[in-house]
OpenMM code with the backbone's topology and positions (N, CA, C; nanometers):
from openmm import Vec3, app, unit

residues = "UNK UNK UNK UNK UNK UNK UNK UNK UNK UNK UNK UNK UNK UNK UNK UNK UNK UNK UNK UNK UNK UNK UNK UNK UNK UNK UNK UNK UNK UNK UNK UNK UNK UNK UNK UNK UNK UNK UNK UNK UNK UNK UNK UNK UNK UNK UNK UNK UNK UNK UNK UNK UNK UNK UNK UNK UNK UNK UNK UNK UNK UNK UNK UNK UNK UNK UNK UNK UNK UNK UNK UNK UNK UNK UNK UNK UNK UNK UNK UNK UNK UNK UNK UNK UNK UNK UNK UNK UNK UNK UNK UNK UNK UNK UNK UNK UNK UNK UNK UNK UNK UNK UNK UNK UNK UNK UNK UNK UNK UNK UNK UNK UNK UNK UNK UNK UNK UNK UNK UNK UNK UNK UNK UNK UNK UNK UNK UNK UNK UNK UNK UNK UNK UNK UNK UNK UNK UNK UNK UNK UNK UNK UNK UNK UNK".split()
positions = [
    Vec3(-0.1491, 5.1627, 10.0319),
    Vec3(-0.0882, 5.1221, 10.1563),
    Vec3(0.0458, 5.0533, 10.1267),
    Vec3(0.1237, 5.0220, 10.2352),
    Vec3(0.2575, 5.0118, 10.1675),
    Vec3(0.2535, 4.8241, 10.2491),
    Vec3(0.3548, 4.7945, 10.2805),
    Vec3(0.4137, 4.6673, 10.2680),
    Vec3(0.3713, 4.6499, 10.4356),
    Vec3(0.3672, 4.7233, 10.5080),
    Vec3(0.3095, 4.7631, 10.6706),
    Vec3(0.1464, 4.7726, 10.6403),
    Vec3(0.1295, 4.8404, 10.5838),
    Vec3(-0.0633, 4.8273, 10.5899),
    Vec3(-0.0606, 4.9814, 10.6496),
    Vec3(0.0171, 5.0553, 10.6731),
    Vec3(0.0301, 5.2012, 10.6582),
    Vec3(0.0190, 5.2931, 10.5128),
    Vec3(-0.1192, 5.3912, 10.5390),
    Vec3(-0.1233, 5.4683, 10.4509),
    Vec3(-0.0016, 5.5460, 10.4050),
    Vec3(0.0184, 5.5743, 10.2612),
    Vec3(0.1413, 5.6603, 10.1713),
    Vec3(0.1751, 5.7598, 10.2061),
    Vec3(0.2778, 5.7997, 10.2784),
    Vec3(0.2916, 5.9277, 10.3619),
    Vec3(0.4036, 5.9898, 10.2909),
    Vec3(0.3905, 6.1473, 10.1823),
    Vec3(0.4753, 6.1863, 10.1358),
    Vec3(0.6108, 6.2342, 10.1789),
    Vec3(0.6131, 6.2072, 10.2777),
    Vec3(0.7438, 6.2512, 10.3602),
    Vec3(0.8479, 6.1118, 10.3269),
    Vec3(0.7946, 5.9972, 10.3478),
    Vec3(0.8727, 5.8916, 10.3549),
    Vec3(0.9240, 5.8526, 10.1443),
    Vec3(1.0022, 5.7624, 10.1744),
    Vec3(1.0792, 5.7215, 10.0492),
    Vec3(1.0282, 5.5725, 10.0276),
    Vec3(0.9291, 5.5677, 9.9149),
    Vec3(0.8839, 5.4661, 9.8889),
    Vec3(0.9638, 5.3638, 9.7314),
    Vec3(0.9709, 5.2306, 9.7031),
    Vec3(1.0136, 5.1389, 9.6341),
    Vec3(0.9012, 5.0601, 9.5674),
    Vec3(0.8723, 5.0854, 9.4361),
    Vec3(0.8047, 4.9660, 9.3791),
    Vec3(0.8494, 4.9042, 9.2640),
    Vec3(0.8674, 4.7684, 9.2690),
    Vec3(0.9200, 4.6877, 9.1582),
    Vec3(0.8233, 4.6692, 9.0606),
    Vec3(0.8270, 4.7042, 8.8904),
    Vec3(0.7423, 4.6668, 8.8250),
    Vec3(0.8327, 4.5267, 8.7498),
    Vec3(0.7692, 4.4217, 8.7875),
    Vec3(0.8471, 4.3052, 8.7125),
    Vec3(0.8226, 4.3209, 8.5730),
    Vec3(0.9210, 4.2622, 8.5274),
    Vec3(0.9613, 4.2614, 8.3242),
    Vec3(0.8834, 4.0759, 8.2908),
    Vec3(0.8458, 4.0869, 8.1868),
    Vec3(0.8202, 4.1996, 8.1001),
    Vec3(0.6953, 4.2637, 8.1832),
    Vec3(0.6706, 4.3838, 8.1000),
    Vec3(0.5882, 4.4390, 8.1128),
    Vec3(0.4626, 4.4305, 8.0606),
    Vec3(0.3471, 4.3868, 8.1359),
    Vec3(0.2315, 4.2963, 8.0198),
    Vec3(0.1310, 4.4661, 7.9497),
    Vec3(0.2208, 4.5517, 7.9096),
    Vec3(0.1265, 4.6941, 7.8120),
    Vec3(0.2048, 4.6582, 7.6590),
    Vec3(0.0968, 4.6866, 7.5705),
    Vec3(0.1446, 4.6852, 7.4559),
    Vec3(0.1909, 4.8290, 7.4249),
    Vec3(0.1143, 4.9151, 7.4616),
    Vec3(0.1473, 5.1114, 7.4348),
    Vec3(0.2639, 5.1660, 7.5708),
    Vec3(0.1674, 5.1624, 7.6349),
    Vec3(0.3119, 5.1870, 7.7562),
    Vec3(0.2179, 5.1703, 7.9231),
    Vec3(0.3080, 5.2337, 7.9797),
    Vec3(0.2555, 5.2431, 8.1064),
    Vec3(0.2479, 5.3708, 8.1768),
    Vec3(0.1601, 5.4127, 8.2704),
    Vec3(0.2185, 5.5033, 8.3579),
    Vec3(0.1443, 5.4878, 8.5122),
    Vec3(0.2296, 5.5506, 8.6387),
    Vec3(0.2257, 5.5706, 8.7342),
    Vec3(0.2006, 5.7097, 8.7939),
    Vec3(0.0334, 5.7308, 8.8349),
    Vec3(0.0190, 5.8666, 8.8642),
    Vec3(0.0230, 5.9252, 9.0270),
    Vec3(0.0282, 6.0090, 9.0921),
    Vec3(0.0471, 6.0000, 9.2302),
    Vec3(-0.1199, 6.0894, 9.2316),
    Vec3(-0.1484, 6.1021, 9.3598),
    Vec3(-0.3035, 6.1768, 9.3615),
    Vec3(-0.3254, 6.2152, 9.5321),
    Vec3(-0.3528, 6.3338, 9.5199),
    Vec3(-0.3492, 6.3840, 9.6781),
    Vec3(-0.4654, 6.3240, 9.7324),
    Vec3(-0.4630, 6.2454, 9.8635),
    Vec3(-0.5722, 6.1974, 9.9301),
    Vec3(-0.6922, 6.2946, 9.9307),
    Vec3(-0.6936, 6.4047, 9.9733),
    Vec3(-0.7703, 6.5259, 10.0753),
    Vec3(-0.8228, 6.5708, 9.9101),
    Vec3(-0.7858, 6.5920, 9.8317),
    Vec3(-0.8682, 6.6695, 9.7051),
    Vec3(-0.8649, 6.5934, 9.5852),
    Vec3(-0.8208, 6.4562, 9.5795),
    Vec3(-0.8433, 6.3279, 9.5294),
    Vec3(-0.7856, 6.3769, 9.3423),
    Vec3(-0.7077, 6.4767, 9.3421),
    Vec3(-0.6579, 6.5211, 9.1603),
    Vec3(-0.5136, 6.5312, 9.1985),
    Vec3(-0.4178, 6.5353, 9.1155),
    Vec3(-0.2957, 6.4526, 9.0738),
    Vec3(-0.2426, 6.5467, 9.1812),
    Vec3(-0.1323, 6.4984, 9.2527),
    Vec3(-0.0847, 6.5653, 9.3517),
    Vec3(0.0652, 6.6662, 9.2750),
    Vec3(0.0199, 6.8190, 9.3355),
    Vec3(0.0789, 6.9112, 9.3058),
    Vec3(0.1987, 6.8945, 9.3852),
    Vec3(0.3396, 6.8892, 9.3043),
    Vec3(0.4506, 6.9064, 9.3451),
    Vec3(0.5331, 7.0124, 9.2776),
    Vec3(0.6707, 7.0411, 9.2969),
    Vec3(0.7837, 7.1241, 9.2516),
    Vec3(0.8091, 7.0433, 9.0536),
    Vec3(0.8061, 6.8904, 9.1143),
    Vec3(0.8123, 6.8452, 8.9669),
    Vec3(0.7693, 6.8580, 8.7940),
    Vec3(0.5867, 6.8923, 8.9034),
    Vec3(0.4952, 6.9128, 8.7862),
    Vec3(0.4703, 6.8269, 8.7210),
    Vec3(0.5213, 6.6815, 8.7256),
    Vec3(0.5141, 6.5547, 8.6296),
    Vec3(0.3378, 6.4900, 8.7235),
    Vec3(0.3712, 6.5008, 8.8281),
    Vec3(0.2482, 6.3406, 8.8538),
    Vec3(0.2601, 6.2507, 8.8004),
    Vec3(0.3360, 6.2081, 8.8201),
    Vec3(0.4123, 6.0361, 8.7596),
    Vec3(0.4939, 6.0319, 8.7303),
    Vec3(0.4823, 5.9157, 8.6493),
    Vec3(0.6180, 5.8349, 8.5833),
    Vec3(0.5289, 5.7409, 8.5008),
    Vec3(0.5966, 5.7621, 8.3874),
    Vec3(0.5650, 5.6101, 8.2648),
    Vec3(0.6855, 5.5584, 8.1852),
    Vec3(0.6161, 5.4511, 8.1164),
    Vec3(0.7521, 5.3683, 8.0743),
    Vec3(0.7384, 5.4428, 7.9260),
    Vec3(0.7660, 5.5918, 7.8808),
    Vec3(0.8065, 5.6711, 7.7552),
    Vec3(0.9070, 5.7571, 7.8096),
    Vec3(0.9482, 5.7829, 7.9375),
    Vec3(1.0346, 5.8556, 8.0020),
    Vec3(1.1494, 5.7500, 7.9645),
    Vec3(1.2629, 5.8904, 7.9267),
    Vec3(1.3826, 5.8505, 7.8939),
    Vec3(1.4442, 5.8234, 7.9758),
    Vec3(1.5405, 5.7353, 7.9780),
    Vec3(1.6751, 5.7257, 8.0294),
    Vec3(1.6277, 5.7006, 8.1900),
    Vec3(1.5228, 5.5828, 8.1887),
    Vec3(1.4791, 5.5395, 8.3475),
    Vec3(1.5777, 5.3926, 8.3637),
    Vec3(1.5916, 5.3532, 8.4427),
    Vec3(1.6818, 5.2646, 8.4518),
    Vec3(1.6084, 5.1057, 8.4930),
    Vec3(1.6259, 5.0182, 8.3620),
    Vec3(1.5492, 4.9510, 8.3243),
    Vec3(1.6539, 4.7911, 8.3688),
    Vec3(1.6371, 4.7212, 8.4347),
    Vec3(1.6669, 4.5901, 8.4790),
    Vec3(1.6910, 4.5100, 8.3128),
    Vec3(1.7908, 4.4208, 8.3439),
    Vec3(1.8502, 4.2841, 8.2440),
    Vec3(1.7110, 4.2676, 8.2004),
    Vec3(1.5983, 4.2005, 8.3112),
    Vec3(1.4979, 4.0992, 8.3267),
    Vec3(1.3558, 4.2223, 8.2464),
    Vec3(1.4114, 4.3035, 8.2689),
    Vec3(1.2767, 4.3757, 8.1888),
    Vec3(1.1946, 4.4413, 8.3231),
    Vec3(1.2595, 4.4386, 8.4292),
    Vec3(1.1522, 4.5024, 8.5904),
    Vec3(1.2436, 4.6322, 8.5777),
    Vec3(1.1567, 4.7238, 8.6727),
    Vec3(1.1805, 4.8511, 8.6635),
    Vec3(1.1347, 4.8760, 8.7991),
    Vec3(1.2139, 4.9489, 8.8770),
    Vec3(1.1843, 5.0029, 9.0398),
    Vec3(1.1392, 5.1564, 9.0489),
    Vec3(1.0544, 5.1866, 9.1027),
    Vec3(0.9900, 5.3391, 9.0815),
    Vec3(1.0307, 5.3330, 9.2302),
    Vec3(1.0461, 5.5259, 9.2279),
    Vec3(1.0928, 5.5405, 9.3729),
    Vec3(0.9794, 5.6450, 9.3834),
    Vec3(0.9418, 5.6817, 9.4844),
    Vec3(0.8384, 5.8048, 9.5447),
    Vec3(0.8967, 5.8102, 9.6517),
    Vec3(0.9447, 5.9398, 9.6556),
    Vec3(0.9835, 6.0543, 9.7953),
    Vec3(0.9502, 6.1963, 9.7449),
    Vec3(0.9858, 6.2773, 9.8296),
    Vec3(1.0314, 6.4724, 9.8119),
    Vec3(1.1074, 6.4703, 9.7344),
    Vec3(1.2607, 6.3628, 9.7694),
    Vec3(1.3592, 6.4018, 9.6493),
    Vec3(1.4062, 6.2759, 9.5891),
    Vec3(1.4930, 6.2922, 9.4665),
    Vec3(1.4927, 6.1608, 9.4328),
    Vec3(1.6183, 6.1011, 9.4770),
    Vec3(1.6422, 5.9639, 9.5047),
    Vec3(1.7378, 5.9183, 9.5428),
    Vec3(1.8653, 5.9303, 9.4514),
    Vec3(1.9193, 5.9260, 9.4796),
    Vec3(2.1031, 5.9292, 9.3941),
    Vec3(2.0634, 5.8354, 9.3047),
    Vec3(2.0876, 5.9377, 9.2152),
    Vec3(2.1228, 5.8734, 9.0532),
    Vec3(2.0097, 5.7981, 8.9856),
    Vec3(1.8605, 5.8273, 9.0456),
    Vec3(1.7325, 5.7708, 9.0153),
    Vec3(1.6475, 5.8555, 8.9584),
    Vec3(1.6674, 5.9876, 8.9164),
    Vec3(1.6101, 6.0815, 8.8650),
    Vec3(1.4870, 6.0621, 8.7697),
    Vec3(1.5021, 5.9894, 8.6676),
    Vec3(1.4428, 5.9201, 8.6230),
    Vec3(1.3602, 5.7982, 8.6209),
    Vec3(1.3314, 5.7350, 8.7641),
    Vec3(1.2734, 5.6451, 8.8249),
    Vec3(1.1846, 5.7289, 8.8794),
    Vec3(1.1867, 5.7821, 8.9619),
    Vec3(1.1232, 5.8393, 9.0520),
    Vec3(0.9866, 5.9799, 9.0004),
    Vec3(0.9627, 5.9549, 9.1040),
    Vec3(0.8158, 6.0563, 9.1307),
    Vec3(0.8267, 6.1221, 9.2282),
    Vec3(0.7771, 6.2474, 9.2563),
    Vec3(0.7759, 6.3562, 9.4207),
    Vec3(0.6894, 6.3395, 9.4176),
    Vec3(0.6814, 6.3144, 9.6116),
    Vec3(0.5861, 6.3057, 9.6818),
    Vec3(0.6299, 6.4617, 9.7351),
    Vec3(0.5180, 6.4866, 9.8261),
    Vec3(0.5148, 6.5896, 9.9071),
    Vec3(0.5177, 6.5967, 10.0770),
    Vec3(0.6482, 6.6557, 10.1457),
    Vec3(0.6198, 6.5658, 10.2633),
    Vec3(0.5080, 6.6055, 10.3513),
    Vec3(0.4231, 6.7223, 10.3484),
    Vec3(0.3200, 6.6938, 10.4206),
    Vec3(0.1340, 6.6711, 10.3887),
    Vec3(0.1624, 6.5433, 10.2794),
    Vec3(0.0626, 6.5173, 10.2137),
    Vec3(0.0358, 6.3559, 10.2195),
    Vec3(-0.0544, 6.2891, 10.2324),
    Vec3(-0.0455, 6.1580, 10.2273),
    Vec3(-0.0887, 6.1716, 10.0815),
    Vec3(-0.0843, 6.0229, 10.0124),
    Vec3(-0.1165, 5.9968, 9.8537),
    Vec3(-0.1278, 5.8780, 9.8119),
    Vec3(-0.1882, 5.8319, 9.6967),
    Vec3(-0.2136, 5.6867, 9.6248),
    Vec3(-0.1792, 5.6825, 9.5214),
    Vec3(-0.1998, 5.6535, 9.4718),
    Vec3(-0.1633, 5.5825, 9.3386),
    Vec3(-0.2291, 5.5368, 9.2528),
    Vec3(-0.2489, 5.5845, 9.1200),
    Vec3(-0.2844, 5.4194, 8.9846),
    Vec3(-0.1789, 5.3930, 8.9055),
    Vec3(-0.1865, 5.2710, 8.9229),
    Vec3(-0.0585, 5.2315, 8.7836),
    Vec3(-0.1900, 5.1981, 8.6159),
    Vec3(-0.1242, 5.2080, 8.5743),
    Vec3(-0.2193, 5.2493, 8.4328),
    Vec3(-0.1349, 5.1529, 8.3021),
    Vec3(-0.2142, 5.0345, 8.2914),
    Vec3(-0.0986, 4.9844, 8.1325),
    Vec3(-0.2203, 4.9834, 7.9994),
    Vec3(-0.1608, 5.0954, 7.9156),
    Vec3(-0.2311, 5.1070, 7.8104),
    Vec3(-0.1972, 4.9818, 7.7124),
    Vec3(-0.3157, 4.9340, 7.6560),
    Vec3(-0.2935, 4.8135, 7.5969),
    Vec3(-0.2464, 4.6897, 7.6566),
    Vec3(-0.3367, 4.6832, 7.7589),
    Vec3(-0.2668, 4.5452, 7.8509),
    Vec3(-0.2761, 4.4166, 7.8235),
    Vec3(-0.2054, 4.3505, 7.8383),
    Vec3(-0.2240, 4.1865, 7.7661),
    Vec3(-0.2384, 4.1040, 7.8716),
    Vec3(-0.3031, 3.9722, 7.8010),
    Vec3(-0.3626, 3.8621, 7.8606),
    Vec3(-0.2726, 3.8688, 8.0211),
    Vec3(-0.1498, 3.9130, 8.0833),
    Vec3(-0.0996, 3.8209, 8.2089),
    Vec3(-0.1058, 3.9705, 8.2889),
    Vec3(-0.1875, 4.0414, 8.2368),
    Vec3(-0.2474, 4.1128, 8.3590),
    Vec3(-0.4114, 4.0894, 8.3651),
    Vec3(-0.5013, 4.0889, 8.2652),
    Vec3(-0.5868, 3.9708, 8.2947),
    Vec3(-0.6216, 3.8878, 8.3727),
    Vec3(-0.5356, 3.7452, 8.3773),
    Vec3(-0.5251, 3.6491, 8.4272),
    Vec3(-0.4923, 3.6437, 8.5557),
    Vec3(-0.3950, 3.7455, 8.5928),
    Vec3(-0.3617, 3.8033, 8.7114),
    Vec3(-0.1938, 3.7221, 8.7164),
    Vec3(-0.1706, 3.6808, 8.5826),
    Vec3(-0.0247, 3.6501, 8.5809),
    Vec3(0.0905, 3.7029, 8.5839),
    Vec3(0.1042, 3.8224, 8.6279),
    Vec3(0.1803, 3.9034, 8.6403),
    Vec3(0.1031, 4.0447, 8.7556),
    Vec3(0.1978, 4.0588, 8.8291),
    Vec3(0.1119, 4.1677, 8.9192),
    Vec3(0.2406, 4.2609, 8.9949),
    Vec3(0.1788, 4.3556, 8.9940),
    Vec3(0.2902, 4.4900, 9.0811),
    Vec3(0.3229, 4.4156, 9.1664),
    Vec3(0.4928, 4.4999, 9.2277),
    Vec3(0.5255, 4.4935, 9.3717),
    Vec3(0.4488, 4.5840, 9.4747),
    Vec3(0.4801, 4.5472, 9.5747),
    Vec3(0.4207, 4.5989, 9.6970),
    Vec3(0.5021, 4.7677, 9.7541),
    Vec3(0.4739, 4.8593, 9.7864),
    Vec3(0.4821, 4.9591, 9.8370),
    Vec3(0.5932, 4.9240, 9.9311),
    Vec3(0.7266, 4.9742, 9.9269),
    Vec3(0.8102, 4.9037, 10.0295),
    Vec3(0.8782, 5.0265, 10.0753),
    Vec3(0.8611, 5.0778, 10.1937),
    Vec3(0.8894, 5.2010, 10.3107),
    Vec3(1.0665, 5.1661, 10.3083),
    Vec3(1.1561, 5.2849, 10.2576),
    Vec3(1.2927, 5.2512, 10.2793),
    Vec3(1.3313, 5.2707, 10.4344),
    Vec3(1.4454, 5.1585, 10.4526),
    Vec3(1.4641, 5.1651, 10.6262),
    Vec3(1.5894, 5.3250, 10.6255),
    Vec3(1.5394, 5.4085, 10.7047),
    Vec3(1.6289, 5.4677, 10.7274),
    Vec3(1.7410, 5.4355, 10.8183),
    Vec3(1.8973, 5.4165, 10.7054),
    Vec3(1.9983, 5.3756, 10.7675),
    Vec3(2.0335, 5.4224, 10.9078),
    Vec3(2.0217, 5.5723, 10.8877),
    Vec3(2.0845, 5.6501, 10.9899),
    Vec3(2.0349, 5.6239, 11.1527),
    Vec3(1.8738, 5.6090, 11.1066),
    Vec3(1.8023, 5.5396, 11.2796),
    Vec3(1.8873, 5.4390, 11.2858),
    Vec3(1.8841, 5.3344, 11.1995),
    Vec3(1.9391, 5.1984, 11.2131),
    Vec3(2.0992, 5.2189, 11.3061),
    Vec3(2.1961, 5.2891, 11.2735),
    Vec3(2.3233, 5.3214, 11.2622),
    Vec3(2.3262, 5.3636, 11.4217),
    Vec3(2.2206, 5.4389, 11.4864),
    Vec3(2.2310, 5.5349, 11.6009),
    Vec3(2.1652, 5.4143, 11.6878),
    Vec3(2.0308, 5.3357, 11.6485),
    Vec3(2.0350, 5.2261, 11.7454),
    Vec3(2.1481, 5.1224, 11.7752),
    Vec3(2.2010, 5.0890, 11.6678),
    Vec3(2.3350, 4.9998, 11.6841),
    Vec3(2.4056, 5.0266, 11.8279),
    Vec3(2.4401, 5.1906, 11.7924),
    Vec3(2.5430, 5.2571, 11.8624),
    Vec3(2.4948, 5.2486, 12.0328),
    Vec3(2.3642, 5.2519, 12.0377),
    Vec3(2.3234, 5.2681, 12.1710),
    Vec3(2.2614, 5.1520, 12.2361),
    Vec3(2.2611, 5.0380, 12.1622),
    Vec3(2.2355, 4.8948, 12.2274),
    Vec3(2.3693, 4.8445, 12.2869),
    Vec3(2.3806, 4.7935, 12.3756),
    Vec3(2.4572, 4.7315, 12.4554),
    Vec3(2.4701, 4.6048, 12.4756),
    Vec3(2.5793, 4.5003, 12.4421),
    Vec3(2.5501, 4.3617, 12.4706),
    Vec3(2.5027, 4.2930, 12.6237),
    Vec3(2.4334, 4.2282, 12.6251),
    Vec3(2.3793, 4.1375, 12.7489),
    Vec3(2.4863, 4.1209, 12.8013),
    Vec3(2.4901, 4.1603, 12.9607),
    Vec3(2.6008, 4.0425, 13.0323),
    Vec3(2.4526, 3.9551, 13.0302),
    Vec3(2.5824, 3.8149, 13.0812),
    Vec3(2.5142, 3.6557, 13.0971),
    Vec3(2.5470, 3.6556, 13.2577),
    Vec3(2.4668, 3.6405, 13.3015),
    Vec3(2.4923, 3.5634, 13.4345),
    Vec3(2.5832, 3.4749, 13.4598),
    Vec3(2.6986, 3.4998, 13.5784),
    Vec3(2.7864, 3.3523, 13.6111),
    Vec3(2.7385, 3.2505, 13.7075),
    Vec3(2.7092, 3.1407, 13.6870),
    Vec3(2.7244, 3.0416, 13.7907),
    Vec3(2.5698, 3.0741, 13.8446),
    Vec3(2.4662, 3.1207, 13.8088),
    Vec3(2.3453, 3.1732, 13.8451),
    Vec3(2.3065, 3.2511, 13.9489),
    Vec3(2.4811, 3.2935, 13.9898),
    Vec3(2.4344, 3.4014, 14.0881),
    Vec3(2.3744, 3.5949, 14.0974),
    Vec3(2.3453, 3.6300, 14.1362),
    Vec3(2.2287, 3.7799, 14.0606),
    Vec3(2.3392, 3.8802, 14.0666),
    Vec3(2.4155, 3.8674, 14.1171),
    Vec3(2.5626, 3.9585, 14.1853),
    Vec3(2.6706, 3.9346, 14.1010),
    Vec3(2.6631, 3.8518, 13.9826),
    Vec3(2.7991, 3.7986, 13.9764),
    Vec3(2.8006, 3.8045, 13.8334),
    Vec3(2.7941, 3.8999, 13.7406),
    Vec3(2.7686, 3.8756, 13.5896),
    Vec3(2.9299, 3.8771, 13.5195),
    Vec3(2.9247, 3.8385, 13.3666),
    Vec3(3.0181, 3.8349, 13.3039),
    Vec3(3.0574, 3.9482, 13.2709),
    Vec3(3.1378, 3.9808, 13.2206),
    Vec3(3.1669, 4.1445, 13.1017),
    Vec3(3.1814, 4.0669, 12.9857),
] * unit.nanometer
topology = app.Topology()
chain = topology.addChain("A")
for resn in residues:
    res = topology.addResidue(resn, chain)
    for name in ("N", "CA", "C"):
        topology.addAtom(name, app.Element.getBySymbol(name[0]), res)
């Protein structure tokens, strides 16, 4: 479920932060899995995931790493990312081989599933909201511009 409490809907463009360090001693990986037949969800990619042995993923100062899940991958994230499928819902395991004590402890823990806002709705509501007149002098007839 994502950051709404809405099930993973492959159509949409999902964000997860893995904070640094990373508590795996071997590595990590992130698998996607079709709800309806519960085995790794079949895409164009052919990967079903992402792990931290993939080259050239783009890795934060701090040691966190942002995985993206959509259909396609965002600009210049190729290597972050995972395909979803857009008419498939899906879940997830994150998987750290060799995990150490601060996942354990629960001292360290994933980010949350975070639904990207699509600008473009955003951009077209702007355009079509209108500022409030204020009322003058409290009369119902008589507003400001």
């Amino acid at each position: 479920m994502d950051t709404m409490g809405v099930r993973l809907d492959g159509g949409k463009t999902y964000t997860v932060t893995l904070p640094g360090p990373m508590p795996a001693v071997n590595f990590w990986s992130f698998m996607v899995y079709d709800v309806q037949t519960w085995s790794i969800l079949q895409a164009d990619k052919k990967t079903g995931g992402v792990d931290s042995k993939r080259e050239g993923m783009n890795i934060a100062p701090d040691g966190s790493v942002a995985i993206y899940f959509s259909p396609q991958a965002p600009k210049g994230q190729d290597n972050s990312w995972v395909q979803t499928m857009s008419d498939k819902f899906f879940y997830v395991l994150l998987r750290l081989y060799g995990p150490e004590q601060a996942w354990f402890d629960k001292s360290w823990k994933p980010g949350d599933f975070e639904a990207a806002v699509r600008t473009s709705w955003i951009a077209t509501a702007r355009h079509f909201l209108k500022p409030l007149r204020v009322m003058k002098h409290g009369s119902r007839n008589n507003f400001q511009k």
